[in-house]
C-alpha positions in Angstrom: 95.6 20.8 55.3 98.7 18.8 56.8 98.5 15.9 54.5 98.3 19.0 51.2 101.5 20.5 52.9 102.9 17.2 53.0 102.5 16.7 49.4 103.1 19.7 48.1 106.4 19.2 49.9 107.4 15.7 48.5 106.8 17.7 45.5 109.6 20.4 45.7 111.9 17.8 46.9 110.7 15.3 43.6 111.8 18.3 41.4 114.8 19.4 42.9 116.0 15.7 43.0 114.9 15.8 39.2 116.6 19.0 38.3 119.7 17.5 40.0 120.0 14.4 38.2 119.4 16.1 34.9 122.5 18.0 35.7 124.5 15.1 36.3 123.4 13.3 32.8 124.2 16.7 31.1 127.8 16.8 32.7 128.6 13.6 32.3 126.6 13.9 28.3 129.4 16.9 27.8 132.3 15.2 29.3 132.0 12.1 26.6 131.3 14.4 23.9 133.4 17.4 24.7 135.3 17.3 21.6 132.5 17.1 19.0 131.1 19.9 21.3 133.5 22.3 20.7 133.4 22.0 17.6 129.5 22.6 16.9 130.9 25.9 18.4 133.4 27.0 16.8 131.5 26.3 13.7 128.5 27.9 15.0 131.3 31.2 15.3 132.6 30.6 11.9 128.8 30.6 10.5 128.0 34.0 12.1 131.2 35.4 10.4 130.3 34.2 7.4 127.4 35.9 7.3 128.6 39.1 8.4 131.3 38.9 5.4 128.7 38.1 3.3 127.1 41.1 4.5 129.5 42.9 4.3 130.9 41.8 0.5 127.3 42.5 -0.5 126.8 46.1 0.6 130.2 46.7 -0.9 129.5 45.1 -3.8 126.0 46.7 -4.4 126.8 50.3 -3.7 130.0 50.4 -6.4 127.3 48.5 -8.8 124.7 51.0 -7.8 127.1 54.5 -8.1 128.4 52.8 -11.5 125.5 52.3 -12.9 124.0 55.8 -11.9 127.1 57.4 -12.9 127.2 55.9 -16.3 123.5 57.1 -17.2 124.3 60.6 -15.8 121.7 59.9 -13.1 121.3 61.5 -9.9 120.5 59.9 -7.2 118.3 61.3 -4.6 116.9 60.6 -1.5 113.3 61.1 0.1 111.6 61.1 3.2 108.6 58.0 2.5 105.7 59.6 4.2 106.0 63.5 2.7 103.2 64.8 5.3 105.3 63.6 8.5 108.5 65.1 6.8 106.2 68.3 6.8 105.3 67.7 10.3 108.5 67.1 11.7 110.1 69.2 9.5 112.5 67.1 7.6 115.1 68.5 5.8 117.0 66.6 3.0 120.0 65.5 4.2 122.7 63.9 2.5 123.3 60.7 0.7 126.0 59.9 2.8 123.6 59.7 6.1 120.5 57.6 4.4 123.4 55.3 3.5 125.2 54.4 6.7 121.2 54.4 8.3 120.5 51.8 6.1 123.6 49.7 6.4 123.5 50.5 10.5 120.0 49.0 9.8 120.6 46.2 8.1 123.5 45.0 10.4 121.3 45.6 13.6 118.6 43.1 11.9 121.2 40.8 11.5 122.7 41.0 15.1 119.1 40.8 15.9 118.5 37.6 13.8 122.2 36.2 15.5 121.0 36.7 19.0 118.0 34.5 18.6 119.9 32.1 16.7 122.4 32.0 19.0 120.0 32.0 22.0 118.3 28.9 20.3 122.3 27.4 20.3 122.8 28.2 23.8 119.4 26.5 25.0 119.8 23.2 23.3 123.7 22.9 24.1 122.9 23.6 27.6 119.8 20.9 27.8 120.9 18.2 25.9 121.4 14.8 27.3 121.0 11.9 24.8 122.4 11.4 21.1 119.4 12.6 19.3 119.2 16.1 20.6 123.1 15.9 20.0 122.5 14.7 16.5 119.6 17.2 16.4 122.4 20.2 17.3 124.5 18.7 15.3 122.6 18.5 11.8 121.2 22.6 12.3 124.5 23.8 13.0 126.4 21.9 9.8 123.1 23.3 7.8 123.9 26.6 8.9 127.8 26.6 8.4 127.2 25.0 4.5 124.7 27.4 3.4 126.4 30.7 5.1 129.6 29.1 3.9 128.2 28.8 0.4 126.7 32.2 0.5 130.0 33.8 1.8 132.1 32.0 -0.9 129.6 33.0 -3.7 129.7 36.8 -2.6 133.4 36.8 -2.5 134.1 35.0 -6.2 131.6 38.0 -7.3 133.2 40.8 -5.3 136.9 39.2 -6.8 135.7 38.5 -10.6 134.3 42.2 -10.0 137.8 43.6 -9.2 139.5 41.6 -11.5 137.5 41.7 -14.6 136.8 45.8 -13.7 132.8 45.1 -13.5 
């Protein structure tokens, strides 16, 4: 029993001496690279607000195309609960256009703040474990793949949403 408690002992001491020394390769890891650090995160930041611009230009850009279109057809456009029998059950009333709309932009932001926080929980794990080059070049390629294709997406929404304004589509 004494020489398990013994071990089992070494043991704790093993991995606390092992958590300790990875902190030191991390610090000293951050300290030579603190520059190209801080700039993964500022453009992991500048990727998140590309997408929410994005976002945004798209829902903007949708809805006039949506209202235009309905509007030159003489179409109205109504709104319905999906499942009829539960809007019987709970006793739905329509409501107004105005209400499904904000819903489903509320929605569609709260999936993408959603999407963001595992993202950026992903970020936050392997900047605050890395200690050799290849999980810094690892870091380093996903977050310049993010920023160009959110950067590409953002630009592309926003020539639409300006050739839309200026042109009068």
């Amino acid at each position: 029993m004494s020489e398990l408690n013994e071990l089992l002992g070494k043991k704790k001491d093993l991995s606390n001496k092992i958590r300790i020394e990875k902190a030191k390769q991390h610090n000293e890891f951050v300290i030579c690279y603190k520059k190209w650090l801080g700039l993964l995160d500022i453009l992991f930041i500048i990727s998140m607000a590309f997408n929410y611009g994005a976002l945004a230009i798209t829902e903007i850009t949708v809805e006039k195309q949506h209202y235009a279109i309905a509007k030159e057809n003489n179409i109205t456009i109504t709104y319905q609960e999906v499942m009829p029998v539960a809007a019987k059950i709970h006793g739905y009333q329509e409501t107004e256009k105005e209400r499904f709309e904000i819903i489903r932009i509320l929605f569609v932001i709260l999936n993408q703040t959603l999407l963001w926080c595992l993202i950026g929980f992903i970020y936050i794990i392997l900047r605050y474990t890395m200690r050799d080059n290849y999980s810094l070049y690892l870091l380093t390629f996903l977050v310049c793949f993010y920023f160009s294709l959110l950067g590409f997406d953002f630009l592309h929404d926003l020539n639409l949403f300006i050739s839309k304004i200026v042109y009068g589509g």
